[in-house]
Jmol script that loads the backbone (N, CA, C; Angstrom):
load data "model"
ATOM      1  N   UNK A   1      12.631 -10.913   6.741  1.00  0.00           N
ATOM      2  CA  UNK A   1      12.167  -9.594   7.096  1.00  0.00           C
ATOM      3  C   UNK A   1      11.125  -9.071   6.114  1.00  0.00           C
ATOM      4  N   UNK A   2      11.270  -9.601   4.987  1.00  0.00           N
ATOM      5  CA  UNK A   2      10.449  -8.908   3.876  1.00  0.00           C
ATOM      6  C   UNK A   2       9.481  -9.933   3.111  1.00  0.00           C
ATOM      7  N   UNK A   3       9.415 -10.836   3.562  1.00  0.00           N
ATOM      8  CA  UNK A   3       8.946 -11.927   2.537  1.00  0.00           C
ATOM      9  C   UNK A   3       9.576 -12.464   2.225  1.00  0.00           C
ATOM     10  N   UNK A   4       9.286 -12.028   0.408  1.00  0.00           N
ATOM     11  CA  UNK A   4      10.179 -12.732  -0.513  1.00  0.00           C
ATOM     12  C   UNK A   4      11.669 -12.163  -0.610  1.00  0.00           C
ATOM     13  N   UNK A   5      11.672 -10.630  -0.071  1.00  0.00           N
ATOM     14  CA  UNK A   5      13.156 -10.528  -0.033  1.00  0.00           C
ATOM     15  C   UNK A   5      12.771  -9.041  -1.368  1.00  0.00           C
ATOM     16  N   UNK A   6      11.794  -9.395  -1.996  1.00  0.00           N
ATOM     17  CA  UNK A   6      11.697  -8.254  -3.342  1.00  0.00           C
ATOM     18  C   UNK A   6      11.007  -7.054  -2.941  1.00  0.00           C
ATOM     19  N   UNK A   7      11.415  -5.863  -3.236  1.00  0.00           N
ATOM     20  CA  UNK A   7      11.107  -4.760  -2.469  1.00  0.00           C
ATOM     21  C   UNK A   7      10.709  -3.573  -3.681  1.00  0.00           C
ATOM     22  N   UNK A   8       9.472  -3.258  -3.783  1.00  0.00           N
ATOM     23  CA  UNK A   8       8.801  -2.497  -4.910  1.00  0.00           C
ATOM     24  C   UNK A   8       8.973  -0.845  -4.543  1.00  0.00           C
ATOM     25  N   UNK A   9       8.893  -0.289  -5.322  1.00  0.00           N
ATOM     26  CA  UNK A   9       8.738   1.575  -4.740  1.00  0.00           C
ATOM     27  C   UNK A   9       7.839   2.362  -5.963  1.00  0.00           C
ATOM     28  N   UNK A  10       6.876   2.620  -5.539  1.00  0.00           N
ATOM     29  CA  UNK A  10       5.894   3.288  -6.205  1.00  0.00           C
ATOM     30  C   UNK A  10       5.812   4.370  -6.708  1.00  0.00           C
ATOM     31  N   UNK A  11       5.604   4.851  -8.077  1.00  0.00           N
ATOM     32  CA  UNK A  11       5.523   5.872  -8.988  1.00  0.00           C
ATOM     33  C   UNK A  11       4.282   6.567  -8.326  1.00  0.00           C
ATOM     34  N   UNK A  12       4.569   8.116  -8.269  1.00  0.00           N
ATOM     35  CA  UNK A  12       3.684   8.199  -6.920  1.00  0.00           C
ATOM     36  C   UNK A  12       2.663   9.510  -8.001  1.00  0.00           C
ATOM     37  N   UNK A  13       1.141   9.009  -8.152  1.00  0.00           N
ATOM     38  CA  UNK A  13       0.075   9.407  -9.406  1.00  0.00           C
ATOM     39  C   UNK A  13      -0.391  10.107  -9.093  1.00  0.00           C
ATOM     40  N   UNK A  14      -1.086  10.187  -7.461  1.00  0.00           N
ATOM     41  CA  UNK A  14      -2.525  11.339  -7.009  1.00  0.00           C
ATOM     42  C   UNK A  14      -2.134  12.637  -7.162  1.00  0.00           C
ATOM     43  N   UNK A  15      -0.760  12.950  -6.383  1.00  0.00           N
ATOM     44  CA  UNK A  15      -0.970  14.368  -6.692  1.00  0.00           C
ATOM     45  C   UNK A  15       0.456  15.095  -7.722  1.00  0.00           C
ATOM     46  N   UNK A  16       0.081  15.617  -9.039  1.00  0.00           N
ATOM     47  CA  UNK A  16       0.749  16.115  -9.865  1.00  0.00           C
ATOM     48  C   UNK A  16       2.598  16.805  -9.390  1.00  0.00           C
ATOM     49  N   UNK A  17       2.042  17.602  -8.434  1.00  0.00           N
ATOM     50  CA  UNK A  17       3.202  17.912  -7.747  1.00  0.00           C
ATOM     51  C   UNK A  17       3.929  16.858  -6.610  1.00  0.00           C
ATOM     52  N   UNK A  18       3.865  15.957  -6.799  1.00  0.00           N
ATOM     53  CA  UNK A  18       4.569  14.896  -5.596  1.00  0.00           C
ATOM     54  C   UNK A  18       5.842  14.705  -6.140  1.00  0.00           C
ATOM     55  N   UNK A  19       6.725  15.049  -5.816  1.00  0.00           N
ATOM     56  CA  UNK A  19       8.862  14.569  -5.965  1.00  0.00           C
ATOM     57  C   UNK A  19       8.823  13.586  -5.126  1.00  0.00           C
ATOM     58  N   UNK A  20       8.541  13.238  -3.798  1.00  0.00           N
ATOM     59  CA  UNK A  20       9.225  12.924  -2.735  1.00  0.00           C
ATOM     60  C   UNK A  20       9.762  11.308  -3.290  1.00  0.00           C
ATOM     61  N   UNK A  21      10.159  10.731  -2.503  1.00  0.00           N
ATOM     62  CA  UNK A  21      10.593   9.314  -2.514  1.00  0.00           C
ATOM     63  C   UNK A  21      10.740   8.917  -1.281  1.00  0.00           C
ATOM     64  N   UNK A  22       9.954   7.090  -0.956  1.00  0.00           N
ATOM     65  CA  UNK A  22      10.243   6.713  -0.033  1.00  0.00           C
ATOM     66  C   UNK A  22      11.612   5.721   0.197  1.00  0.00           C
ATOM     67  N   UNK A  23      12.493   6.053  -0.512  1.00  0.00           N
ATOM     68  CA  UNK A  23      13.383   5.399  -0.644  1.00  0.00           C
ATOM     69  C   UNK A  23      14.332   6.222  -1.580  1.00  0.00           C
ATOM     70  N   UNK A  24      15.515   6.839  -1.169  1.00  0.00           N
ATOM     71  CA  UNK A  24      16.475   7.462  -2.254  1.00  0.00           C
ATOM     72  C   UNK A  24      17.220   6.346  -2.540  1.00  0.00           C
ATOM     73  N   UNK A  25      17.652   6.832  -3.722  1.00  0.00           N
ATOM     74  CA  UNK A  25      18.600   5.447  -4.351  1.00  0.00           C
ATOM     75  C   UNK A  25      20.118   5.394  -4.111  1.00  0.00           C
ATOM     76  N   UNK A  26      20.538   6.401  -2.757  1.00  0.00           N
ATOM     77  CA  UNK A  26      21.700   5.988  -1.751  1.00  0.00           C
ATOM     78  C   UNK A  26      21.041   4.838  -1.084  1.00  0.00           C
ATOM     79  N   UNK A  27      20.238   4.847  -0.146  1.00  0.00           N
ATOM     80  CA  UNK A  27      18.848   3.984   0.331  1.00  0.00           C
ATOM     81  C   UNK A  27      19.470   2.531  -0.129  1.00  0.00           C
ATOM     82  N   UNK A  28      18.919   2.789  -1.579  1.00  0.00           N
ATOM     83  CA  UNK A  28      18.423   1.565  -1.997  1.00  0.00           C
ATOM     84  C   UNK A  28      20.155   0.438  -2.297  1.00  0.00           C
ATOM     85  N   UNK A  29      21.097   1.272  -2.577  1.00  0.00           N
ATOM     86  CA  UNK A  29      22.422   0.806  -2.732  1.00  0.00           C
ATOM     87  C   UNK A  29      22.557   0.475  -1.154  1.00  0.00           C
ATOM     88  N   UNK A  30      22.338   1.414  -0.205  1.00  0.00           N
ATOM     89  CA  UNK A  30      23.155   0.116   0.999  1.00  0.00           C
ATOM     90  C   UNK A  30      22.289  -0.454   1.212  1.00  0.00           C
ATOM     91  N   UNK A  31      20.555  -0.925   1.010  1.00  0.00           N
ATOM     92  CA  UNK A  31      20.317  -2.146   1.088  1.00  0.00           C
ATOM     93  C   UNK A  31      20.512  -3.296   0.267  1.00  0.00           C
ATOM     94  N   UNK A  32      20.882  -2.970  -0.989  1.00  0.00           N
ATOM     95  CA  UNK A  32      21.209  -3.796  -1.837  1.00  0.00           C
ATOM     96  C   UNK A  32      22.844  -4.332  -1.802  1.00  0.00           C
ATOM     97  N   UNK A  33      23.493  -3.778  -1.341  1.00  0.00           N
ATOM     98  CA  UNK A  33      24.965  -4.077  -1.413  1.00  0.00           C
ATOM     99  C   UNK A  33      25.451  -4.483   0.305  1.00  0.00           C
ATOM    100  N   UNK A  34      24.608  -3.842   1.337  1.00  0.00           N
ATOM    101  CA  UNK A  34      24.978  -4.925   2.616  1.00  0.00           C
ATOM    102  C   UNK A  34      24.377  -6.376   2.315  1.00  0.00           C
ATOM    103  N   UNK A  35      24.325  -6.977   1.974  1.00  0.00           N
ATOM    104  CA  UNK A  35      23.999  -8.340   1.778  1.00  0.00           C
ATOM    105  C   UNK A  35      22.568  -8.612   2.329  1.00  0.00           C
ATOM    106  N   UNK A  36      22.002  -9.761   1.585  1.00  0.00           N
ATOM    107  CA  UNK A  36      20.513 -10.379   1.894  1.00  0.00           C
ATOM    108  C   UNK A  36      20.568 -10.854   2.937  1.00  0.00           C
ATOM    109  N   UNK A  37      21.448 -11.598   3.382  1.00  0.00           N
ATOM    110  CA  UNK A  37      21.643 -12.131   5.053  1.00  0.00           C
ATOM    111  C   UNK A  37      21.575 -10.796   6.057  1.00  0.00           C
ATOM    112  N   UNK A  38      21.821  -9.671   5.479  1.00  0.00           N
ATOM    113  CA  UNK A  38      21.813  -9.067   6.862  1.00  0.00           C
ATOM    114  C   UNK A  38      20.581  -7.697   6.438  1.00  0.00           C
ATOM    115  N   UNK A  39      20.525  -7.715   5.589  1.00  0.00           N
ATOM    116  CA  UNK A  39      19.124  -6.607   5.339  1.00  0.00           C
ATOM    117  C   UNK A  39      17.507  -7.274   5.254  1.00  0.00           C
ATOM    118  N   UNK A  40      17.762  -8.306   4.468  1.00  0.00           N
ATOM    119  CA  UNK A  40      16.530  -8.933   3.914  1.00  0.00           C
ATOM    120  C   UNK A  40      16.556  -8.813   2.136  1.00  0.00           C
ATOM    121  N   UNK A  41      16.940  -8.273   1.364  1.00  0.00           N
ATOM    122  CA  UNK A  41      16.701  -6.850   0.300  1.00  0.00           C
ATOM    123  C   UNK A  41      17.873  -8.228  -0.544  1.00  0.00           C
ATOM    124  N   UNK A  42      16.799  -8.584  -1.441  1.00  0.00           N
ATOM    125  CA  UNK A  42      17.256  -9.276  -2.484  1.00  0.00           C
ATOM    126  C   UNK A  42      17.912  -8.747  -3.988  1.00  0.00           C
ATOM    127  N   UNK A  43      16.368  -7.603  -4.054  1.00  0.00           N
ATOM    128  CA  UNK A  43      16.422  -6.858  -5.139  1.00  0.00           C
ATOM    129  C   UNK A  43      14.992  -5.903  -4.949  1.00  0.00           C
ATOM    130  N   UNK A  44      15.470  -4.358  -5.754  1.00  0.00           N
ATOM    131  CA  UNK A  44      14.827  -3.580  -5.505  1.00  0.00           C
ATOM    132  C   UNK A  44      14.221  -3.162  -6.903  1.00  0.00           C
ATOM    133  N   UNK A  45      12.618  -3.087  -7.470  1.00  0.00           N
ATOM    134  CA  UNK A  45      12.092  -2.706  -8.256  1.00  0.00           C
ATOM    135  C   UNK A  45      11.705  -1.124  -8.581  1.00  0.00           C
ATOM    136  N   UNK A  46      11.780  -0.584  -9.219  1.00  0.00           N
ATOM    137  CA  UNK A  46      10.981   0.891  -9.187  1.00  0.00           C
ATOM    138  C   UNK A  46       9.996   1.052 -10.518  1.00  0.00           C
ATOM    139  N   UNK A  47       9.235   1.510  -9.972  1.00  0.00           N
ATOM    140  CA  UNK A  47       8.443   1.768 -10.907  1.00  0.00           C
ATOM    141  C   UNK A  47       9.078   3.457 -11.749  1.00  0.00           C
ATOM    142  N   UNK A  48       8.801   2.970 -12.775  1.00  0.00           N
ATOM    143  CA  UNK A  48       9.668   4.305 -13.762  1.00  0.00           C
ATOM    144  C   UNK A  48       8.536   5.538 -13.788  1.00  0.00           C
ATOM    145  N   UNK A  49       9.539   7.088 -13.126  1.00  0.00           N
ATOM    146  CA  UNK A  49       8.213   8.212 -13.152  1.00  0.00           C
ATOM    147  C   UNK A  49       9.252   9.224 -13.328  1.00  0.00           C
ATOM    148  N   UNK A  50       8.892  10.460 -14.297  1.00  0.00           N
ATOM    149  CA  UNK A  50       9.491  11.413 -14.644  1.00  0.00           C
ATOM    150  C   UNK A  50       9.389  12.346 -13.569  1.00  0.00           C
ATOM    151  N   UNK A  51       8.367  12.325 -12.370  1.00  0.00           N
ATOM    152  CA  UNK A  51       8.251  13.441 -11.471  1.00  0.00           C
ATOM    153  C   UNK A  51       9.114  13.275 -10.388  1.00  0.00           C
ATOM    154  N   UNK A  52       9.838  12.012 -10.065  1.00  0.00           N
ATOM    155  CA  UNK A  52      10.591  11.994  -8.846  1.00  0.00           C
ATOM    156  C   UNK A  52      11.399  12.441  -8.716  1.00  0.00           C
ATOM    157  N   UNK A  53      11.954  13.154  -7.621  1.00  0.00           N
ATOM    158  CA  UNK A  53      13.588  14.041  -7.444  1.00  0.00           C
ATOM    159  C   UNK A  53      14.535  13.149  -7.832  1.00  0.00           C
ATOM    160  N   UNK A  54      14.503  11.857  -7.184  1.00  0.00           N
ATOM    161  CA  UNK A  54      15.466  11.008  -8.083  1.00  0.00           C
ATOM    162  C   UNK A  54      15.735  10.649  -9.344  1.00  0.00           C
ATOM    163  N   UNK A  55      16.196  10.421 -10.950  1.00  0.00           N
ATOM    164  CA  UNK A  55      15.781   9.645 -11.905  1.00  0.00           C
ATOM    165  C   UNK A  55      15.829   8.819 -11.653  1.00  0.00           C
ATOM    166  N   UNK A  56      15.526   7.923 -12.883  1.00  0.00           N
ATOM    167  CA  UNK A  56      15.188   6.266 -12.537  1.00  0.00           C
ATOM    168  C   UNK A  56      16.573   6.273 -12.981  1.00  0.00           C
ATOM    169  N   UNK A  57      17.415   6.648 -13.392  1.00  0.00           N
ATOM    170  CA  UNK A  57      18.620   6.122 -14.061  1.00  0.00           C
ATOM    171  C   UNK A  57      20.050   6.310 -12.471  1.00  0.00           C
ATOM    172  N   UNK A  58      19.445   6.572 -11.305  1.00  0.00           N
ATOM    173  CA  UNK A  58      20.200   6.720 -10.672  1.00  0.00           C
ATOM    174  C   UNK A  58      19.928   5.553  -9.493  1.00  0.00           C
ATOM    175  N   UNK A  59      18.567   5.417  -9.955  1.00  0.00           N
ATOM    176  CA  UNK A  59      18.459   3.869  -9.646  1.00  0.00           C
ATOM    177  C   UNK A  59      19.143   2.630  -9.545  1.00  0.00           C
ATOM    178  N   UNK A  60      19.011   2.448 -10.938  1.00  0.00           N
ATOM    179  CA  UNK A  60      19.813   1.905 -12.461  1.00  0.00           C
ATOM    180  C   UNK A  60      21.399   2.054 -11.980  1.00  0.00           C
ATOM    181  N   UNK A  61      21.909   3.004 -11.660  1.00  0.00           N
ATOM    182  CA  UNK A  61      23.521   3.477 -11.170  1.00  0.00           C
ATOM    183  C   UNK A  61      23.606   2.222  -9.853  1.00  0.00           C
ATOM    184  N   UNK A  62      22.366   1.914  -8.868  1.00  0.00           N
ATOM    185  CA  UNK A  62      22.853   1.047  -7.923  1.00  0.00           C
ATOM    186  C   UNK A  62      22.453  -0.660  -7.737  1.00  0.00           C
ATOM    187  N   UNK A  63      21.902  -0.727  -8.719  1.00  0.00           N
ATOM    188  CA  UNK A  63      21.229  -1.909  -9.006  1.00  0.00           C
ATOM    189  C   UNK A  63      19.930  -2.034  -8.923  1.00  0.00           C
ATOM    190  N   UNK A  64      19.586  -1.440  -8.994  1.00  0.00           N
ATOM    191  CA  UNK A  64      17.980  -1.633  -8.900  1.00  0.00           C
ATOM    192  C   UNK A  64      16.905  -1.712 -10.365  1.00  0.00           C
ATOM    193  N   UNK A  65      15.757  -2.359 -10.090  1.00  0.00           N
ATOM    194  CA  UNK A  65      15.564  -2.581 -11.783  1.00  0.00           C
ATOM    195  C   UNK A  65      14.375  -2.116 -11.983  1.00  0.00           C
ATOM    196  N   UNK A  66      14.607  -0.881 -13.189  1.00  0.00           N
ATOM    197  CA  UNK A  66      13.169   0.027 -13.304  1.00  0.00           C
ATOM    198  C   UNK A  66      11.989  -1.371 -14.036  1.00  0.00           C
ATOM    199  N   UNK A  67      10.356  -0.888 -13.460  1.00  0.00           N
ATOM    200  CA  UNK A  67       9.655  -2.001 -14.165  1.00  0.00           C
ATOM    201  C   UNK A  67       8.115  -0.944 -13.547  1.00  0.00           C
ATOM    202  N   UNK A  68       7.190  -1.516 -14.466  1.00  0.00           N
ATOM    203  CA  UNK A  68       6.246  -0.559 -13.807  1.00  0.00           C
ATOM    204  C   UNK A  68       5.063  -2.256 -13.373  1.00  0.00           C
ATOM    205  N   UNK A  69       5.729  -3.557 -13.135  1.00  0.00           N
ATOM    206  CA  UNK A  69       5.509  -4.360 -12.898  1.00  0.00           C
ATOM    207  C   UNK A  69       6.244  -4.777 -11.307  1.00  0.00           C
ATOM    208  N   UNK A  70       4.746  -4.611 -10.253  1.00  0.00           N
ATOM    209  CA  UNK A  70       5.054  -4.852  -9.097  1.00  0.00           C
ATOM    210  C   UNK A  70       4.479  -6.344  -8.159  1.00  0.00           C
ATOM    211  N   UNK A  71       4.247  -7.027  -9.027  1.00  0.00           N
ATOM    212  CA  UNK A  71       3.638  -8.282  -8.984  1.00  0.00           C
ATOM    213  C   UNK A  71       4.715  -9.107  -8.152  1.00  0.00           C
ATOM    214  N   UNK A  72       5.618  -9.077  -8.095  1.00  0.00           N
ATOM    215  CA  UNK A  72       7.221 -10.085  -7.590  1.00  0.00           C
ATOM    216  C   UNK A  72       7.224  -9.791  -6.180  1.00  0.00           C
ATOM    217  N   UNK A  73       7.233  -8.350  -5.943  1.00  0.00           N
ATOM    218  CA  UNK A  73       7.319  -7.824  -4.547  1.00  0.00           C
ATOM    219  C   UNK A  73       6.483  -8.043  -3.254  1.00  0.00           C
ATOM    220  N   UNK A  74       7.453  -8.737  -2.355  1.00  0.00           N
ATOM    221  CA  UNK A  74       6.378  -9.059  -1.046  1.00  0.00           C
ATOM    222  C   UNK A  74       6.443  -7.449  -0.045  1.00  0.00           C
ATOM    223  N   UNK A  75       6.963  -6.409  -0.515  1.00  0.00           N
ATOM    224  CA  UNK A  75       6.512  -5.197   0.068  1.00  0.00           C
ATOM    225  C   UNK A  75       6.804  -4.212  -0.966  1.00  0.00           C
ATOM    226  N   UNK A  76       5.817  -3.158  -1.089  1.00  0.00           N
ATOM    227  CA  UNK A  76       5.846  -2.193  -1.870  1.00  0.00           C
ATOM    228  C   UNK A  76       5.667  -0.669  -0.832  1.00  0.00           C
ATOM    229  N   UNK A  77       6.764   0.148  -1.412  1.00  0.00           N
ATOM    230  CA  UNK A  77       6.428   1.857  -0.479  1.00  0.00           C
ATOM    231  C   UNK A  77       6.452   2.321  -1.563  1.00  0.00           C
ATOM    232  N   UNK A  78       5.599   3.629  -0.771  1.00  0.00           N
ATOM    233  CA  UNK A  78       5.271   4.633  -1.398  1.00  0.00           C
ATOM    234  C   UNK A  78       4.741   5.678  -0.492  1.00  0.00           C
ATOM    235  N   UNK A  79       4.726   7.001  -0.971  1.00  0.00           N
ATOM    236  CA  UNK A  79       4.377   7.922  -0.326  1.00  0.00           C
ATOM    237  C   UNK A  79       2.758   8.146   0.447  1.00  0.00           C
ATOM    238  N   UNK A  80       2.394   8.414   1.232  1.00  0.00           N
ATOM    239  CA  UNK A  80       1.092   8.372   1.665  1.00  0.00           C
ATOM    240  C   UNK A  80       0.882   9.805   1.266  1.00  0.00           C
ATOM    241  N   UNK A  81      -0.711   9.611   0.317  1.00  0.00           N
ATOM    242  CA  UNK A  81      -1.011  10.668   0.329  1.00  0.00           C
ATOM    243  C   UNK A  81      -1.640  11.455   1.360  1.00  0.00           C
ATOM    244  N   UNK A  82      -2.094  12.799   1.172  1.00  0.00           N
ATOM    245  CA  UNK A  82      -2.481  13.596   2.480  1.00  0.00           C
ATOM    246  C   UNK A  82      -3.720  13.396   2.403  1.00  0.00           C
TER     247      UNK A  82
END
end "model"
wireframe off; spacefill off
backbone 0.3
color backbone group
């Protein structure tokens, strides 16, 4: 479904006021914990950003591994800007 299975989420830069997330890190725990056979979702990267509603440490709470290195990932989200 995904490629490689590695799934990136982008620290989101253009606009100062941006929180949102395309992925909350409830999200990211049931793709990571229903299994790779049935999601695709091997492992989930985030890029580390002080502005997101989420912390990165709640990330971190579901397995997911902060990195501001998105090179691994055969899909990366992120918010579209306006």
């Amino acid at each position: 479904m995904l490629g490689n299975g590695v799934v990136g989420i982008l620290s989101e830069s253009v606009n100062k006021w941006e929180r949102r997330v395309p992925l909350a890190s409830s999200h990211c725990a049931r793709l990571l914990h229903s299994g790779s056979a049935k999601t695709g979702v091997d492992r989930i990267i985030v890029q580390p950003s002080t502005k997101r509603i989420h912390h990165d440490s709640l990330y971190e709470d579901v397995g997911c591994q902060i990195s501001d290195d998105l090179s691994e990932c055969g899909l990366i989200l992120g918010i579209k800007q306006p």
